[in-house]
N, C-alpha and C positions, 0 to 999 in steps of 0.2 A: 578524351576528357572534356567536362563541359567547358566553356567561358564561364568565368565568375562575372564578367559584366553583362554581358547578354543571355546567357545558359545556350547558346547554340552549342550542339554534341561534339562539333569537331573540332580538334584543335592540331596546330603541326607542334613538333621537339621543334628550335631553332640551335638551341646549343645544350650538350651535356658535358655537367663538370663532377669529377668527385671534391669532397670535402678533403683538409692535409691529411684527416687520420683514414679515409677512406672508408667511412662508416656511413655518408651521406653521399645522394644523389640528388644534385641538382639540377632542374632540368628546365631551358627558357621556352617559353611557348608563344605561338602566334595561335589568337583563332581567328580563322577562315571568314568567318563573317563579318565580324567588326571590325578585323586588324589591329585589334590592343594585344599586348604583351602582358604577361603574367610568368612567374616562376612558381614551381612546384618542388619540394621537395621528398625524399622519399628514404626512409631507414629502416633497420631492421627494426621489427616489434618481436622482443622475447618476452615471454611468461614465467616469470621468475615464480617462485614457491611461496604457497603461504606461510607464515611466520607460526608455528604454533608457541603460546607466551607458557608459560609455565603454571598459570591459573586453568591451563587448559583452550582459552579463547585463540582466537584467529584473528590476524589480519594480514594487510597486503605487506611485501616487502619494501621497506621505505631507506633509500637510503639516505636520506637527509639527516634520519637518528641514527646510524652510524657516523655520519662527519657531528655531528651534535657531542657521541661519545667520546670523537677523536680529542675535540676543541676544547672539552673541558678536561681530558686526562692531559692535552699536550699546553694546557693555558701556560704561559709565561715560560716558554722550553725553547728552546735556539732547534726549532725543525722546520724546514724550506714546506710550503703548502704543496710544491712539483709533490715532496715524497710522500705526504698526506692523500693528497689524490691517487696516486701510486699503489699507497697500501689500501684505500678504497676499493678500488676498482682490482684488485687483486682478490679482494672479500666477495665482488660480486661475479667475479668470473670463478671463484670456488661455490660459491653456492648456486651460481648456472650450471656446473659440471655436478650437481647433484642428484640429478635423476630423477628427482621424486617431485610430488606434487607442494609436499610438505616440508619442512626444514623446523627444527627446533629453535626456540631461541639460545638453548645453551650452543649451541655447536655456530650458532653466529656469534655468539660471544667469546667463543674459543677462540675463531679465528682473528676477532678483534686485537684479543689477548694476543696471539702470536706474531699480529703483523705491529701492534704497538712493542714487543719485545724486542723488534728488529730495531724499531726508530727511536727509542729513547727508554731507557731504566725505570726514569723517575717516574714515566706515563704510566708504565704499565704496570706498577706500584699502585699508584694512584687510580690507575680503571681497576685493578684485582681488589682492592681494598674495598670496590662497592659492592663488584663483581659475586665477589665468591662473600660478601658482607663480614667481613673482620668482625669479633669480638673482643678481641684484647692486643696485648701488645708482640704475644708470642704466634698469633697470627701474621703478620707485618714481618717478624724476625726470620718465619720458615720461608715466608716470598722472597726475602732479601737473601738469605744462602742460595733460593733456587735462581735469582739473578744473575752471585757470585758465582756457582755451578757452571754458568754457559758461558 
């Protein structure tokens, strides 16, 4: 690897650490020339699937509009952000185990729905009611029995 201070080619490891979740490699370096120090880090890069919207358009998988959907289905709701992130990253390891190039936006929003069903009633009231766009009140009525149901 180069030196970022000098660009000399070679550089030594001095020390490798992983990160607590073991997802990151850190690694100290010495280069050979100048004897400055520098760390490197190094992770896994996955290719998650395009998003197809329902307009038909494309874009990249973003999760930031999924915690964006969390925040405001779960506004003002007594749920710890551990299990927010939890159920995030549970959304993004179902749509890594998908295989395809492509992902629908409905089947991310299923999974939204299902892991908001775990963590609080009233959220996932509240995301279905954009979700699936309610027209009346007997909309609201059939989500509430299918709540009472589970």
């Amino acid at each position: 690897m180069k030196c970022p201070f000098c660009n000399y080619d070679d550089t030594q490891v001095i020390d490798t650490r992983l990160s607590d979740d073991k997802m990151i490699v850190k690694r100290r370096r010495k280069c050979v020339h100048c004897d400055r120090r520098f760390n490197t880090f190094e992770k896994i890069e996955l290719q998650l699937p395009a998003v197809v919207k329902t307009d038909g358009s494309r874009q990249e998988y973003d999760e930031s509009r999924i915690r964006i959907s969390f925040m405001k289905a779960l506004h003002k709701r007594p749920v710890a952000m551990d299990l927010v992130d939890n159920a995030i990253e549970a959304i993004r390891q179902q749509v890594l185990m998908h295989h395809e190039r492509e992902i629908n936006s409905r089947v991310i929003g299923d999974l939204v729905m299902e892991q908001l069903s775990k963590l609080d009633k009233v959220a996932y009231i509240r995301f279905a009611s954009i979700y699936r766009s309610f027209k009346d009140v007997t909309d609201f009525t059939d989500i509430i029995k299918q709540v009472d149901d589970k």
